[in-house]
C-alpha positions as CSV (number, residue, x, y, z in Angstrom):
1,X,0.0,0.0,0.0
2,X,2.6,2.5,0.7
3,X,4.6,1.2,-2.5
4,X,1.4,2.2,-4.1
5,X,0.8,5.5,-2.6
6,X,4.8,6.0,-3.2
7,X,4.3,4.7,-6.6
8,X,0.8,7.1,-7.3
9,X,2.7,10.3,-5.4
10,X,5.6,9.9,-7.6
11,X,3.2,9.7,-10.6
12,X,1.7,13.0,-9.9
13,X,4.0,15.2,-10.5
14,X,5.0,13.7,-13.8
15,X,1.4,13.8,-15.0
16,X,1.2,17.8,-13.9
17,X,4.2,18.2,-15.7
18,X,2.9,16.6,-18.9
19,X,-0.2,18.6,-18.4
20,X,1.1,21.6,-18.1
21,X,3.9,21.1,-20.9
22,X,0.6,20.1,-23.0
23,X,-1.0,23.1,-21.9
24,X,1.9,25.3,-22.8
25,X,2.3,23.8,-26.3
26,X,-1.2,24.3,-27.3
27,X,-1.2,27.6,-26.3
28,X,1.8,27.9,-28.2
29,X,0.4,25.9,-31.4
30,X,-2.4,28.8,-31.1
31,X,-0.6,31.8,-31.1
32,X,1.3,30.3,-33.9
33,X,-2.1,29.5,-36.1
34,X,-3.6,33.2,-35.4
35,X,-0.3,34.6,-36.1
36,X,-0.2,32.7,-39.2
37,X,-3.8,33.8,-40.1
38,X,-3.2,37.5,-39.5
39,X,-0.3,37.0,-41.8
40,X,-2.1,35.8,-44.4
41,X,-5.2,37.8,-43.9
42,X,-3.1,41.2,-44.3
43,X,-1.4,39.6,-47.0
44,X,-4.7,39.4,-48.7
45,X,-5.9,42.6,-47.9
46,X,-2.4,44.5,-49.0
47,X,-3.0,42.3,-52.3
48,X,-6.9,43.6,-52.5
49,X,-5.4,47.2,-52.0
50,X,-2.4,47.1,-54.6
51,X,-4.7,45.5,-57.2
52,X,-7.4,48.5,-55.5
53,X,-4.6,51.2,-56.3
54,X,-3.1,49.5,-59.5
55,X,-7.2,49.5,-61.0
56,X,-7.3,53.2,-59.6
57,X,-4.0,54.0,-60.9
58,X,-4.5,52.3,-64.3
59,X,-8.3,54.1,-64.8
60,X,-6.6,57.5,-63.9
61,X,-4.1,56.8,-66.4
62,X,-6.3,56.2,-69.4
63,X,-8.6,59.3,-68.4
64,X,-5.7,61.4,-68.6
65,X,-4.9,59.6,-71.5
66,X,-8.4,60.3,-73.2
67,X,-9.0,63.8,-71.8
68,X,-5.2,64.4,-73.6
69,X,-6.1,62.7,-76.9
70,X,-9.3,65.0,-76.7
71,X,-7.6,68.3,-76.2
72,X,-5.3,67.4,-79.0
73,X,-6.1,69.1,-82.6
74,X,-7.7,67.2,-85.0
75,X,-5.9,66.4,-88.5
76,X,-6.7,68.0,-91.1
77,X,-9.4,66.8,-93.8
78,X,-9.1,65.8,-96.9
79,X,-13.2,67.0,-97.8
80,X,-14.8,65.5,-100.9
81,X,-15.6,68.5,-103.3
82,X,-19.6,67.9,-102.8
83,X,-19.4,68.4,-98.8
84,X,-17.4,71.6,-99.3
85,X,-19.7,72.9,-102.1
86,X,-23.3,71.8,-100.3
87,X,-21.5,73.6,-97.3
88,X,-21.3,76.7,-99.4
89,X,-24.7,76.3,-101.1
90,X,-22.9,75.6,-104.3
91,X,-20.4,78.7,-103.4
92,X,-23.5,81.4,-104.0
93,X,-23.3,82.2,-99.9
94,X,-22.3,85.3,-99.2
95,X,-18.5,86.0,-99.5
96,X,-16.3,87.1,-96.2
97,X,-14.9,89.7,-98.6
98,X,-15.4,91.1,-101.7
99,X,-11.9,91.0,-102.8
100,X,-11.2,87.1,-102.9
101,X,-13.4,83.9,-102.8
102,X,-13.6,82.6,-99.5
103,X,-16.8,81.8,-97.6
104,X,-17.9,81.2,-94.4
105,X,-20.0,77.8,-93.2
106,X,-20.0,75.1,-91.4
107,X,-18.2,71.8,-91.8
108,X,-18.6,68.8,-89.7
109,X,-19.4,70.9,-87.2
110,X,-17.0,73.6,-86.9
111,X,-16.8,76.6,-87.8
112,X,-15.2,77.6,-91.4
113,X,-13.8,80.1,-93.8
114,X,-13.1,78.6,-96.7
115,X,-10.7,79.7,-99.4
116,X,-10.4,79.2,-103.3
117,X,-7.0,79.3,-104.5
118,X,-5.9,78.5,-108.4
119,X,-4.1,75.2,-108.6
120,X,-0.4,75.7,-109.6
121,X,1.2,72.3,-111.9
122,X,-2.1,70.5,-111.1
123,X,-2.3,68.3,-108.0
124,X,-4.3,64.6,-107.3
125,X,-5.9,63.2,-103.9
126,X,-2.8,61.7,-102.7
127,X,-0.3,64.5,-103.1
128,X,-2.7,67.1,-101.3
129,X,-3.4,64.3,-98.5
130,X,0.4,64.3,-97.9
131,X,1.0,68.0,-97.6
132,X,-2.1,67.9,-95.2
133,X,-0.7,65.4,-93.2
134,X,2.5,67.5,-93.0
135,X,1.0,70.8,-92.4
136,X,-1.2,69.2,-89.7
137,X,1.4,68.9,-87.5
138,X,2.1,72.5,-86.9
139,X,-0.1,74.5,-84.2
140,X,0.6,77.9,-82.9
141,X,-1.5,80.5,-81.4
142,X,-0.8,83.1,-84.1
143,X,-1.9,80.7,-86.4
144,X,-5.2,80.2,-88.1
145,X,-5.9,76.5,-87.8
146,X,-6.2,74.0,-90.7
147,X,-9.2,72.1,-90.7
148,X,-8.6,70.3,-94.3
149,X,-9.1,71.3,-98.2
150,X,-10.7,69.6,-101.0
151,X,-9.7,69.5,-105.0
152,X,-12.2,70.7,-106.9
153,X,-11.1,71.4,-111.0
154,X,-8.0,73.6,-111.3
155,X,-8.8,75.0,-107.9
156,X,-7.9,73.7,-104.0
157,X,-10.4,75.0,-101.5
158,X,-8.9,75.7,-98.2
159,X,-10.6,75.5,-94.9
160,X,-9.6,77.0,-91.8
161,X,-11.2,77.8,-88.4
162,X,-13.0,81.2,-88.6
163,X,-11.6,83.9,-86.6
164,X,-14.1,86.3,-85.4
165,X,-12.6,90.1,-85.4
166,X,-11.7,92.5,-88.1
167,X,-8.6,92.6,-90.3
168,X,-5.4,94.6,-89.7
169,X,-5.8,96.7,-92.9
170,X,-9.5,97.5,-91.4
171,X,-8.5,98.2,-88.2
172,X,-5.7,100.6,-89.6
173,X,-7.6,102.2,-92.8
174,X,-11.3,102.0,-91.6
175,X,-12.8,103.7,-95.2
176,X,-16.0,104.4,-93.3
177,X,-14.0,106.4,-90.3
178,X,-10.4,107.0,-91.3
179,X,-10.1,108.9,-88.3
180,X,-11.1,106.3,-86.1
181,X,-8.5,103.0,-85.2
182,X,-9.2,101.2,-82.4
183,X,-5.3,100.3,-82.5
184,X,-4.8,104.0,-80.7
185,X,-2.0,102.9,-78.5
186,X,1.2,102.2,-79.2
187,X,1.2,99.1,-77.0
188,X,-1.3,97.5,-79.0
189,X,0.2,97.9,-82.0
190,X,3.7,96.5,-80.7
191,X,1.6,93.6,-79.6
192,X,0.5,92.4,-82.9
193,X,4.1,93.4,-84.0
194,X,5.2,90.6,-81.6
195,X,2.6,88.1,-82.6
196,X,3.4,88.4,-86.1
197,X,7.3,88.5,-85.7
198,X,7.1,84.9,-84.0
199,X,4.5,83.4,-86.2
200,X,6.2,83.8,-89.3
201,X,9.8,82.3,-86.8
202,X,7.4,79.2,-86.0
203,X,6.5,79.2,-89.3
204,X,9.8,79.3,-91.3
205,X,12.0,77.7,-88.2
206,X,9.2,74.8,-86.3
207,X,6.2,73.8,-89.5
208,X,6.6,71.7,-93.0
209,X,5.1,74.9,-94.7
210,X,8.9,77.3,-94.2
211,X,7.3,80.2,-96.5
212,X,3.9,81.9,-96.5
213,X,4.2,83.5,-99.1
214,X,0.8,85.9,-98.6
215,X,2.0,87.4,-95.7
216,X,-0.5,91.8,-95.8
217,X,-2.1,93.6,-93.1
218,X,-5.8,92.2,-95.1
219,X,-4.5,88.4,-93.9
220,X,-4.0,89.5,-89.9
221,X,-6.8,89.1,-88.1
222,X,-6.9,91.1,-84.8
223,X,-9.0,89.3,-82.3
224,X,-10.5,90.5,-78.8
225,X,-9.5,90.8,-76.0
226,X,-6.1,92.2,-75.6
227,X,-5.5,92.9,-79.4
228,X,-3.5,89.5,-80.4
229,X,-3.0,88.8,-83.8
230,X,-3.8,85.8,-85.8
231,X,-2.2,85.1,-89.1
232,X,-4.6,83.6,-92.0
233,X,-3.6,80.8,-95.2
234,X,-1.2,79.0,-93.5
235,X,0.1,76.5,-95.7
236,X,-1.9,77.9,-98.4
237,X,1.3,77.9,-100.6
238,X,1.9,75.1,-100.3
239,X,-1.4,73.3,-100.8
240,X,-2.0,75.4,-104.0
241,X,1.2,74.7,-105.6
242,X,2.5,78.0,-105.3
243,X,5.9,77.0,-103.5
244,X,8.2,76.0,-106.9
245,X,9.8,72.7,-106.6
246,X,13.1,74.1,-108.6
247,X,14.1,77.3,-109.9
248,X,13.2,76.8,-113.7
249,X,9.2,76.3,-112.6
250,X,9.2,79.8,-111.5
251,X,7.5,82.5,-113.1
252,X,6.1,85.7,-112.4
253,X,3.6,87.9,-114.8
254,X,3.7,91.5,-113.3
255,X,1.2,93.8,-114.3
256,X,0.9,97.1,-114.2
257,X,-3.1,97.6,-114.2
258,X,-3.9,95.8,-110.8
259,X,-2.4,95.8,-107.8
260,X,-2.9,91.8,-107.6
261,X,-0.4,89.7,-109.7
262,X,-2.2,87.1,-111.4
263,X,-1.8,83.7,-113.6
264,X,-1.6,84.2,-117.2
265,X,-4.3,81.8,-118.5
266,X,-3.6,78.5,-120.8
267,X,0.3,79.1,-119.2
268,X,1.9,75.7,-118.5
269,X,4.6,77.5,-116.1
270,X,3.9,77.9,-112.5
271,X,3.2,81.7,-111.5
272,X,3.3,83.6,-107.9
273,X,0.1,85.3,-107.1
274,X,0.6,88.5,-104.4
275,X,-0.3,91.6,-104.1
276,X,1.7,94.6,-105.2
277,X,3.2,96.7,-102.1
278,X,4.0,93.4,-100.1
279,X,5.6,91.4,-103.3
280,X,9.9,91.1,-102.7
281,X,11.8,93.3,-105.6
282,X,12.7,89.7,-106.8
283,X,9.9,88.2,-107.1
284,X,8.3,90.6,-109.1
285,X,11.0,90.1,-111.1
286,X,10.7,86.5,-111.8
287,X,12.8,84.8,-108.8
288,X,11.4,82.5,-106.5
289,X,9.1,83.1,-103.4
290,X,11.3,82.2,-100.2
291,X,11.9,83.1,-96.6
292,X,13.6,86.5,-97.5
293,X,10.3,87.2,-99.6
294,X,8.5,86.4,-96.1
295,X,10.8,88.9,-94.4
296,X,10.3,91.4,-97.2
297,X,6.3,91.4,-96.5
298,X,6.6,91.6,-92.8
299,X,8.5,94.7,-92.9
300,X,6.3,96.3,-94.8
301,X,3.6,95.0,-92.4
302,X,5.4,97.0,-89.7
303,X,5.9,100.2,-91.4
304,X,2.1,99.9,-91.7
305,X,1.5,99.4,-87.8
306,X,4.1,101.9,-87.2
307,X,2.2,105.3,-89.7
308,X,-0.7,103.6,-90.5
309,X,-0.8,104.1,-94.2
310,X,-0.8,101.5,-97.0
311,X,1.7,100.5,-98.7
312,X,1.0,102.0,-102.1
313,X,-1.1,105.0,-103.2
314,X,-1.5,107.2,-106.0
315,X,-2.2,111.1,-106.1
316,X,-2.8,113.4,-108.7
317,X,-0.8,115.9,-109.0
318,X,-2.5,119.0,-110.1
319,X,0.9,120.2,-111.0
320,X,1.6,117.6,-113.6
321,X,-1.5,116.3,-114.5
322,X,-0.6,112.8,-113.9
323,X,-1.3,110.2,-110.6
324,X,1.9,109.8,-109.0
325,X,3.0,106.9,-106.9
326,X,3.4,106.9,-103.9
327,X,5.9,103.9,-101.4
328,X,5.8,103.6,-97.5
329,X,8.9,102.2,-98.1
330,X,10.3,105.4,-100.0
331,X,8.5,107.9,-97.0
332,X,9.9,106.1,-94.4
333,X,13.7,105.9,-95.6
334,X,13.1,109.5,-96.0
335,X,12.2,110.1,-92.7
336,X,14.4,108.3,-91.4
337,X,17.2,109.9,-93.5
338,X,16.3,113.2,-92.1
339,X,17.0,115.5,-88.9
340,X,14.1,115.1,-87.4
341,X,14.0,111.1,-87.2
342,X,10.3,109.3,-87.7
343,X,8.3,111.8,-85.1
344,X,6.3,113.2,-88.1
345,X,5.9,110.2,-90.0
346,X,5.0,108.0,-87.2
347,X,0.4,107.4,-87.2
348,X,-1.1,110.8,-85.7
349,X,-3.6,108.9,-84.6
350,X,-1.0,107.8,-81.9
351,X,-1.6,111.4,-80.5
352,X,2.5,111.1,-79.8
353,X,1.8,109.0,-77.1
354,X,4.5,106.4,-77.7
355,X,8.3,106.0,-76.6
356,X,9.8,107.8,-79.5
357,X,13.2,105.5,-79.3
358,X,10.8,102.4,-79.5
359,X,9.0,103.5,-82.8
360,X,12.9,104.6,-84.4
361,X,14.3,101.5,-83.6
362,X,11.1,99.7,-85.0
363,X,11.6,101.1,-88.2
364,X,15.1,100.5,-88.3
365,X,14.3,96.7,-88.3
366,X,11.6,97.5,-90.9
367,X,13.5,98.8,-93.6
368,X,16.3,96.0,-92.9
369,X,13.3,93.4,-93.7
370,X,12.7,95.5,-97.2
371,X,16.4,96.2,-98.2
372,X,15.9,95.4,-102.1
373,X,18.7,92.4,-102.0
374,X,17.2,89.8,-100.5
375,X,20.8,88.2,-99.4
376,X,21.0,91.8,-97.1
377,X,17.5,90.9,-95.1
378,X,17.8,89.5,-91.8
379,X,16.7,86.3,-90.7
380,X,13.5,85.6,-89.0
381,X,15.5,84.5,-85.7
382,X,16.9,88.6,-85.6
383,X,13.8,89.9,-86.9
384,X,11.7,88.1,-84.1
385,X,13.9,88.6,-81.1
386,X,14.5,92.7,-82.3
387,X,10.6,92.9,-82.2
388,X,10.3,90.8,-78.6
389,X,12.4,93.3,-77.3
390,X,10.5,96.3,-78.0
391,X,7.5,95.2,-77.2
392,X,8.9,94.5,-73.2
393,X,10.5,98.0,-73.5
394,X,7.2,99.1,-75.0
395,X,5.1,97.7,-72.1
396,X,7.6,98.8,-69.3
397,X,7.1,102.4,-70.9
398,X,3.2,102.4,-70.5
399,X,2.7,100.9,-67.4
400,X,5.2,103.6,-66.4
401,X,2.9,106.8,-68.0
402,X,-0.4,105.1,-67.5
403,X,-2.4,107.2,-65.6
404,X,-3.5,105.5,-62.4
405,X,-6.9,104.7,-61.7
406,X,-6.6,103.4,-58.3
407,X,-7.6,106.3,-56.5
408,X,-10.6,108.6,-56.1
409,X,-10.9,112.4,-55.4
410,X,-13.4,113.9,-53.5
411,X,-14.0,117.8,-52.0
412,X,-16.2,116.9,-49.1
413,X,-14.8,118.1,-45.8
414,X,-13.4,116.3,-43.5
């Protein structure tokens, strides 16, 4: 009996310590399995909230994707001839201007100005497509956009996005009001100076067009607010054929009884159409249209901005009895030439409210852009950067004489 009791009190303590080594190891086998489960249950959820951020991150992506692809311009058309005529009711709409044929409508939506320009060396569906494509990649804000063109005969017919405002040759030489301008500061003139200056750089330096070849204050369009500029028939030369692919395709026909140049009918040879005043000495006389022909028309552009007259007229002279001609180019290198610099010549319209050293250095870079060899011209690079200049100096100037109008007056006592 005690060797049992001895036998059952040694037992005891071994069974305690089984039971609690048991005890211990479950616990341990436990901690171990909800340990293990948390693991894999935040495993899970980091999983669910990657592929939660990658779905989030991937649906931004093609939203920004899609609202960029949408803000994008479109590419030019290539319109058949029957959309562009039923858009112009057969071309019998009423013309934007009486001195060329262009129309406004609507096409596909948008609104258009479309322009009919003689084919130069005739042109099929595929060659135009191409120079689309090309001319589509360009964009700039002085730049009229390209919507498309169509073939229609011997002609090309040019759409563009219609630019609502009034021309610069309007603007300057209203024939209802010449008195009138609503370009009556100098700042506004400088700033359509400066829009002009780097659209024709983008064009000749940055676009597949490199000459415009119908740059004149009638194909600016001054636009609202803040007097920007906008230049018109971008790529126009190039669409119509009127770029030469060598030198022996070129051919001008002056004339002496218009002041447009036009095509000689039934010609086979390729001919420049401009207008006289704007047209490079050597293209008139039979030399190809280029970026020095560019330069040529945009400095007569700024003599215009600068006096405000055109940039040929005829008066009678009583004297003689004959119309005599008349060059901005020939008044300004006069005044220029003389004593009392370009104060008198400069648009009394201005009321002399302009920085006088401004408008003589303008007109310096003017009559560089029309020096009759086209090798002496400055390039646009010069030309645009001159110009960008004073138009900062130009601004600094007026907000320095503005008149304030921050402040009020009053004679009450107090």
């Amino acid at each position: 009996m005690c060797k049992t009791k001895s036998a059952a009190m040694a037992f005891t303590p071994k069974s305690r310590h089984q039971s609690s080594s048991r005890s211990t190891a479950g616990a341990t086998t436990s901690s171990s399995s909800a340990a293990t489960a948390a693991a894999i249950s935040s495993r899970r959820t980091a999983a669910t909230s990657s592929t939660s951020s990658s779905s989030l991150y991937s649906s931004a992506t093609s939203s920004s994707l899609a609202a960029l692809r949408d803000s994008l311009p479109e590419l030019p058309a290539l319109y058949p001839f029957a959309e562009v005529a039923a858009a112009t009711n057969n071309f019998l709409s009423k013309r934007l201007s009486a001195r060329s044929a262009s129309w406004r409508c609507s096409l596909r939506g948008k609104d258009a100005a479309v322009f009919q320009r003689a084919l130069r060396g005739g042109s099929d569906l595929a060659a135009l497509s191409a120079r689309l494509a090309a001319l589509g990649k360009s964009h700039h804000t002085s730049l009229a956009r390209l919507l498309g063109a169509s073939l229609g005969g011997d002609h090309v017919y040019i759409a563009y996005e219609f630019v609502p405002g009034a021309s610069l040759r309007d603007c300057l030489r209203n024939p209802r009001n010449p008195n009138f301008t609503p370009l009556s500061s100098w700042i506004s003139r400088m700033q359509i100076a400066a829009d002009l200056a780097q659209g024709i750089e983008y064009i000749h330096l940055h676009s597949a067009a490199t000459v415009h070849n119908r740059i004149k204050s009638s194909a600016v369009i001054v636009t609202e607010p803040g007097f920007r500029a906008k230049i018109c028939h971008f790529g126009a030369a190039d669409l119509a054929g009127d770029v030469p692919s060598s030198p022996a395709a070129d051919a001008v026909l002056p004339s002496s009884s218009s002041d447009r140049i036009l095509p000689r009918s039934g010609s086979g040879g390729r001919r420049i159409e401009g207008t006289r005043g704007y047209m490079a000495p050597e293209v008139i006389a039979g030399g190809r249209v280029s970026p020095q022909s560019d330069i040529y028309a945009l400095g007569v552009v700024l003599l215009e901005l600068v006096s405000g007259e055109e940039p040929l007229k005829y008066r009678y002279d009583r004297r003689r009895g004959e119309l005599e001609r008349q060059s901005l180019i020939d008044t300004a290198l006069a005044a220029a030439a003389s004593g009392e610099g370009v104060r008198r010549w400069v648009d009394l319209r201005l009321r002399d409210s302009y920085p006088v050293d401004a408008a003589e250095r303008l007109v310096g870079v003017a009559l560089r852009c029309v020096d009759a060899e086209a090798a002496a011209r400055p390039e646009i690079a010069w030309v645009a950067g001159k110009v960008s200049k004073l138009y900062l100096d130009s601004k600094a100037w007026d907000e320095t004489v503005r008149v304030p109008t921050d402040f009020s007056v009053t004679i009450a006592p107090r």
